[in-house]
VMD Tcl script that draws the C-alpha trace (Angstrom):
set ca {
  {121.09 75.91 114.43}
  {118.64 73.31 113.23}
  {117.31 74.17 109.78}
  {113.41 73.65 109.30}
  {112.70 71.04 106.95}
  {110.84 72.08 104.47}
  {108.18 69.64 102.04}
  {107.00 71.35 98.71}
  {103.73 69.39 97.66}
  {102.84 70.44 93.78}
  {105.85 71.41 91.38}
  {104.52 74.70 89.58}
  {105.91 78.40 89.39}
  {105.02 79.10 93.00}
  {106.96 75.89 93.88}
  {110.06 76.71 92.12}
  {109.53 79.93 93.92}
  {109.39 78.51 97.26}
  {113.02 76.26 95.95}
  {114.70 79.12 95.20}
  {113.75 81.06 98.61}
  {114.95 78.10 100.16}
  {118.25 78.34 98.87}
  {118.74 81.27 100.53}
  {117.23 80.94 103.44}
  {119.98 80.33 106.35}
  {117.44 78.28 108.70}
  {115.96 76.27 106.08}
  {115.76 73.27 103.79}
  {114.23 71.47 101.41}
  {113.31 67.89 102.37}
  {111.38 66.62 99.36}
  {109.13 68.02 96.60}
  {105.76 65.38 96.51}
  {104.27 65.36 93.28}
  {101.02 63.38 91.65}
  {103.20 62.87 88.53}
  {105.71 60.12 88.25}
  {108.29 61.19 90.45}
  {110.68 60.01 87.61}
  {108.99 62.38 85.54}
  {109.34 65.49 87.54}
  {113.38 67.14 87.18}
  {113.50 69.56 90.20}
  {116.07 72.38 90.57}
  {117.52 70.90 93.84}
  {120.17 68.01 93.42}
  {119.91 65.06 95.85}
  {116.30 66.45 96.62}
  {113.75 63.72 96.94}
  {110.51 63.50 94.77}
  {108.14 61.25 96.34}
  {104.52 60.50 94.92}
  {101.24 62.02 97.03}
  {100.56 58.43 97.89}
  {103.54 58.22 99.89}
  {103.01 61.38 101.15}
  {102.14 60.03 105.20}
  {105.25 58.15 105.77}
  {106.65 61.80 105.83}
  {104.69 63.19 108.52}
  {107.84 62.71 110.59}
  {110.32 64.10 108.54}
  {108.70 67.19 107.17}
  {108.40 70.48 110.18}
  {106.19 72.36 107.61}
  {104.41 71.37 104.25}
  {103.95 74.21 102.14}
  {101.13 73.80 99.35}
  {102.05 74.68 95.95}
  {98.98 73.30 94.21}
  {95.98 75.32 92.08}
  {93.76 77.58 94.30}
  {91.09 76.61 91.82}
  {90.60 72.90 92.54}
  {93.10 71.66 94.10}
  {93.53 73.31 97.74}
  {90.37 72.62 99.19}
  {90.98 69.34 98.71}
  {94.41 69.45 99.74}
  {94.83 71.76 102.14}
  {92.00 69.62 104.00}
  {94.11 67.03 103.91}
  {97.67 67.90 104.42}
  {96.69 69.44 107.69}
  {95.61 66.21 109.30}
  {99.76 65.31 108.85}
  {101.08 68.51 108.69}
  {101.98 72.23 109.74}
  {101.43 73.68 106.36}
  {101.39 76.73 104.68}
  {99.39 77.68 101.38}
  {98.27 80.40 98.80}
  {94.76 79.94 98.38}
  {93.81 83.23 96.88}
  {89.46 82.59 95.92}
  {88.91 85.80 98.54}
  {84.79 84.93 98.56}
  {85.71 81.40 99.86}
  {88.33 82.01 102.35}
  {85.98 82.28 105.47}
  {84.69 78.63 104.34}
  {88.17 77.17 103.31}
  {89.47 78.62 106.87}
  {86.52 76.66 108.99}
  {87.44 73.05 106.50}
  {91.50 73.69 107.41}
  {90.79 74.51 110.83}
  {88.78 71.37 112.02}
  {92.03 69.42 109.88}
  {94.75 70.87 111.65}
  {93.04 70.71 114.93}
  {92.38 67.32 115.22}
  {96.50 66.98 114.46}
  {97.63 69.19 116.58}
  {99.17 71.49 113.92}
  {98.96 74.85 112.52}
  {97.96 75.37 109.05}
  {98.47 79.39 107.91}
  {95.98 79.86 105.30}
  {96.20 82.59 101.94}
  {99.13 83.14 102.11}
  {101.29 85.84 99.85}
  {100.78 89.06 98.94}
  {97.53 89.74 98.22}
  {95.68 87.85 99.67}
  {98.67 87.69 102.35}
  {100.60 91.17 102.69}
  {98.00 93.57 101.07}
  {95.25 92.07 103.55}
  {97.41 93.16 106.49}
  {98.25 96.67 104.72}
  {94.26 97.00 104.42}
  {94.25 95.81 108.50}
  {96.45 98.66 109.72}
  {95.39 101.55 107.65}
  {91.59 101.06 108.37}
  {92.76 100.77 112.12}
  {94.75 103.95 111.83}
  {92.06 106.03 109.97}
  {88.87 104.41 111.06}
  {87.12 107.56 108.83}
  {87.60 106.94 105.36}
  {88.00 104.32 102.27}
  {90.25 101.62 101.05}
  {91.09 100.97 97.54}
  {93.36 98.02 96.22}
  {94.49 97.88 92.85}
  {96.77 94.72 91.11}
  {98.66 94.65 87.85}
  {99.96 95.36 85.40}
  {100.70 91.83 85.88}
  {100.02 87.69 86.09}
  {97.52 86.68 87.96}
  {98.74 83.01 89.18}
  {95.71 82.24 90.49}
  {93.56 83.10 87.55}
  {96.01 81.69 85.12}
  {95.70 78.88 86.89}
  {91.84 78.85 86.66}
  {92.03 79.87 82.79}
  {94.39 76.35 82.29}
  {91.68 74.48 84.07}
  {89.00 75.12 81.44}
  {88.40 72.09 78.74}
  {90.00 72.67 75.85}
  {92.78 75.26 77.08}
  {96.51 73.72 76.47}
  {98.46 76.98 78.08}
  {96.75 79.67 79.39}
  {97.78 83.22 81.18}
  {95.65 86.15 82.82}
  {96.70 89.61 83.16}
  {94.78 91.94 85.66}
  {95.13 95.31 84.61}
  {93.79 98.29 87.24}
  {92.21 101.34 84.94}
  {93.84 104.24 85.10}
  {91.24 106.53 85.73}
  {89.99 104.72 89.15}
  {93.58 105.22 90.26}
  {94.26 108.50 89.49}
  {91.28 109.51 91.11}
  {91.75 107.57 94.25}
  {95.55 108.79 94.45}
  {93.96 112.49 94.27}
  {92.07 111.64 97.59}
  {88.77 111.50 96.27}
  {86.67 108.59 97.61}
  {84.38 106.73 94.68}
  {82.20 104.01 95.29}
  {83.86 101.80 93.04}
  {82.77 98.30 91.54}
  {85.13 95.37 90.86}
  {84.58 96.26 87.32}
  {85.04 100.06 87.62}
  {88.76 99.29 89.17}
  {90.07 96.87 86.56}
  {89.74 94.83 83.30}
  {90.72 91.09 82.96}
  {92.77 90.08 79.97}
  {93.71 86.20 78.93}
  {95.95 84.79 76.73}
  {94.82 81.32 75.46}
  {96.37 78.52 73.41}
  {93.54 76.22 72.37}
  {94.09 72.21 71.91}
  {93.51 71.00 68.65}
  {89.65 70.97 67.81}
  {88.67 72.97 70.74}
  {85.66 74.77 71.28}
  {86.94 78.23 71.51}
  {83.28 80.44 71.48}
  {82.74 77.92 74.95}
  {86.47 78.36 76.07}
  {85.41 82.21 75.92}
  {82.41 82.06 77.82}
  {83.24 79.44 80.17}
  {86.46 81.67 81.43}
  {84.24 85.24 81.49}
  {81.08 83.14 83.37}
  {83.47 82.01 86.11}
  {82.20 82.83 89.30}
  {84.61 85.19 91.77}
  {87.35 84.67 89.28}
  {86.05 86.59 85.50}
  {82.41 87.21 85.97}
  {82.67 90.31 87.96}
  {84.95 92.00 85.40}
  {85.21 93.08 82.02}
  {87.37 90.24 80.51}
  {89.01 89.93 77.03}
  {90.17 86.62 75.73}
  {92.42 86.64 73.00}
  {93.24 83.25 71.52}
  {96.28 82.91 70.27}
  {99.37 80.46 68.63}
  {101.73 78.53 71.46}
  {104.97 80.32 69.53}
  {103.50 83.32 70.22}
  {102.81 82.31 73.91}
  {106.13 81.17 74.61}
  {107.64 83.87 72.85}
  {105.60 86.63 74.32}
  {104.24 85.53 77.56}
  {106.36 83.24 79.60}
  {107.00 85.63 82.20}
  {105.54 86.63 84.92}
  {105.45 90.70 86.33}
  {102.93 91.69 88.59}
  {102.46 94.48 91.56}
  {100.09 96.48 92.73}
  {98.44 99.22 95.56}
  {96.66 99.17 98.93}
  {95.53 102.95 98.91}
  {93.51 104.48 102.25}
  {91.65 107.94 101.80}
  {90.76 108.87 105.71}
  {90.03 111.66 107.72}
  {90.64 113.21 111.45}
  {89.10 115.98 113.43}
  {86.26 116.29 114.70}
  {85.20 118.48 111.78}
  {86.97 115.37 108.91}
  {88.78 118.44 108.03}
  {92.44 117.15 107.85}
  {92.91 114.32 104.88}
  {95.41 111.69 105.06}
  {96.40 108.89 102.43}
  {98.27 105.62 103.44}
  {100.05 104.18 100.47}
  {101.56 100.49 100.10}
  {102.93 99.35 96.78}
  {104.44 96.62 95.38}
  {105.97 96.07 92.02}
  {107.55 92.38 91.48}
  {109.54 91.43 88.23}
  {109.03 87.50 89.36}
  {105.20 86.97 90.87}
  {106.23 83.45 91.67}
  {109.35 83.84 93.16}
  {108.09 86.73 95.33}
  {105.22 84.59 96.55}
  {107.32 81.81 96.90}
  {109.52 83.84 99.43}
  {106.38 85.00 101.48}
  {105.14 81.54 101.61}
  {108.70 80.57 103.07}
  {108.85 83.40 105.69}
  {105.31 82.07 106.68}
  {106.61 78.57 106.72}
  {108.86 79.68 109.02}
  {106.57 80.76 111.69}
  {103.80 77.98 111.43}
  {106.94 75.63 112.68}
  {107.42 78.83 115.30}
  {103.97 78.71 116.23}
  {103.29 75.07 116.48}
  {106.59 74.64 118.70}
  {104.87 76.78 121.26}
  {101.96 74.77 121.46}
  {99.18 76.76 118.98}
  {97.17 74.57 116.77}
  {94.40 75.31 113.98}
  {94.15 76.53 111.18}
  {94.98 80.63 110.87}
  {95.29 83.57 108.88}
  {98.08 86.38 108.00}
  {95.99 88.21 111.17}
  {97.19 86.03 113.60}
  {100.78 85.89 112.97}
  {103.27 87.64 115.38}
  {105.54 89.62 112.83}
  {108.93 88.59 115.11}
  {108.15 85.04 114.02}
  {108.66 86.00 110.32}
  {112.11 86.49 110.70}
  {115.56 83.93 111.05}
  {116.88 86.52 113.59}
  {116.03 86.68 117.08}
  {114.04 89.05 118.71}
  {116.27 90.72 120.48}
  {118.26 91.40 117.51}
  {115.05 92.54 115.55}
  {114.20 95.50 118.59}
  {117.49 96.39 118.97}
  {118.35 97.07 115.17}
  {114.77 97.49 113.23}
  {112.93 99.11 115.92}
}
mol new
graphics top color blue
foreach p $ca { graphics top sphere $p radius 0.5 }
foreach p [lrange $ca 0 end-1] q [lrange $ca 1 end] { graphics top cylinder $p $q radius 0.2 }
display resetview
């Protein structure tokens, strides 16, 4: 079988997520790790793995089936999932949920003018969660969704936090309040507010002679990320951060409250959950699996940019079909 050869651009958690999926993964592997550091600089995971310099990043276009984007949601992938799409099928996690319709329409003009497919927001929320919120409202068309993350790291957020001036290391935890769940779990139905389903807490080392009353209210003023929720910021010494905070749990639930009968009378709740000891490497693997089927895809002839919507589920998966109806179905 010919593996899929597989280009990591950024070297972050989610990267070294993606690496050690790879290892794994029977139909896979791991042509080079591009980098806007020194590639000298960078000390990957994989021996005998190249680490090539964004410049250089075109005279791969041949060797590399899919390019999957390990770079900052924040900043970085609108810029570069723009432009990895003109050269590649790629496959990213860009998680700013009030952009995505945007970022999609950007990608999609990219990838078609290459002839490439470019799957967009990719891991589990949004990624697996979004589909989870798909189905259920399709199944009970009559009733409420919820979603609820943490305890747990944000990646994107963090991310976001170590982008503010002034911030040398930087973590977010999203914690969902108890009371919202509880009451959605019951089957009740609230009209609930960003803020009314979970508080924001961030960790923050400070470089020397920072600002830290702006580093506060430049993280809780930023839009779509902090300024729709409450959100503490606790500034604090890099022992501590390395001691206390280096890694990285998350989870969390897609709940549906619906009804059927013509009277509503019969109540039904969907359920999806998730808890994750290792955010990145979890991500990392759902990045891969989509990897996986943007080569798929774009072997059959599809092009443009697209979501976790319009991705066959067979094409997930290293087996064939066949073997996936005849044993999971």
């Amino acid at each position: 079988m010919e593996k899929i050869r597989i280009g990591i651009a950024g070297y972050g958690n989610i990267a070294r997520g993606v690496e050690t999926a790879i290892k794994t993964s029977p139909d896979t592997e791991l042509v080079a790790v591009f980098t806007r550091r020194k590639p000298e600089d960078l000390m990957i995971n994989s021996p005998g793995v190249k680490v090539v310099n964004f410049s250089q990043v075109e005279e791969y276009k041949d060797t590399v089936d899919v390019m999957i984007l390990c770079t900052g949601s924040a900043k970085d992938l609108p810029v570069h999932g723009v432009e990895f799409a003109k050269l590649f099928n790629t496959v990213d996690s860009y998680d700013n949920h009030a952009q995505i319709p945007q970022y999609l329409r950007r990608v999609n003009e990219s990838a078609l003018s290459s002839g490439k497919v470019s799957i967009i927001s990719i891991g589990w929320d949004p990624g697996l969660f979004s589909i989870m919120r798909m189905i259920s409202e399709a199944v009970l068309p009559e009733g409420s969704s919820y979603t609820f993350w943490g305890r747990g790291v944000s990646q994107g957020h963090s991310d976001a936090i170590r982008r503010v001036k002034g911030v040398k290391y930087g973590i977010q935890y999203t914690i969902p309040l108890e009371k919202a769940v509880e009451a959605v779990r019951r089957g009740e139905t609230p009209n609930l507010s960003a803020r009314d389903k979970h508080m924001r807490e961030c960790y923050v080392v400070c470089e020397e002679g920072a600002d830290k009353s702006k580093i506060e209210s430049d993280i809780k003023n930023m839009p779509d990320y902090f300024a729709p929720y409450d959100t503490k910021v606790n500034f604090i010494s890099e022992e501590e951060f390395k001691e206390n905070h280096s890694k990285m749990p998350h989870g969390g639930l897609v709940i549906r409250n619906g009804t059927t009968g013509e009277e509503k009378q019969n109540k039904h709740i969907m359920e999806f959950s998730l808890k994750l000891d290792s955010n990145p490497e979890f991500t990392g693997s759902v990045l891969l699996a989509y990897a996986r089927a943007a080569y798929k895809m774009n072997l059959e002839g599809m092009m443009g940019a697209k979501t976790i919507f319009d991705v066959p589920l067979f094409y997930l998966s290293p087996r064939y079909r066949e073997d996936l109806v005849k044993e999971l179905l």
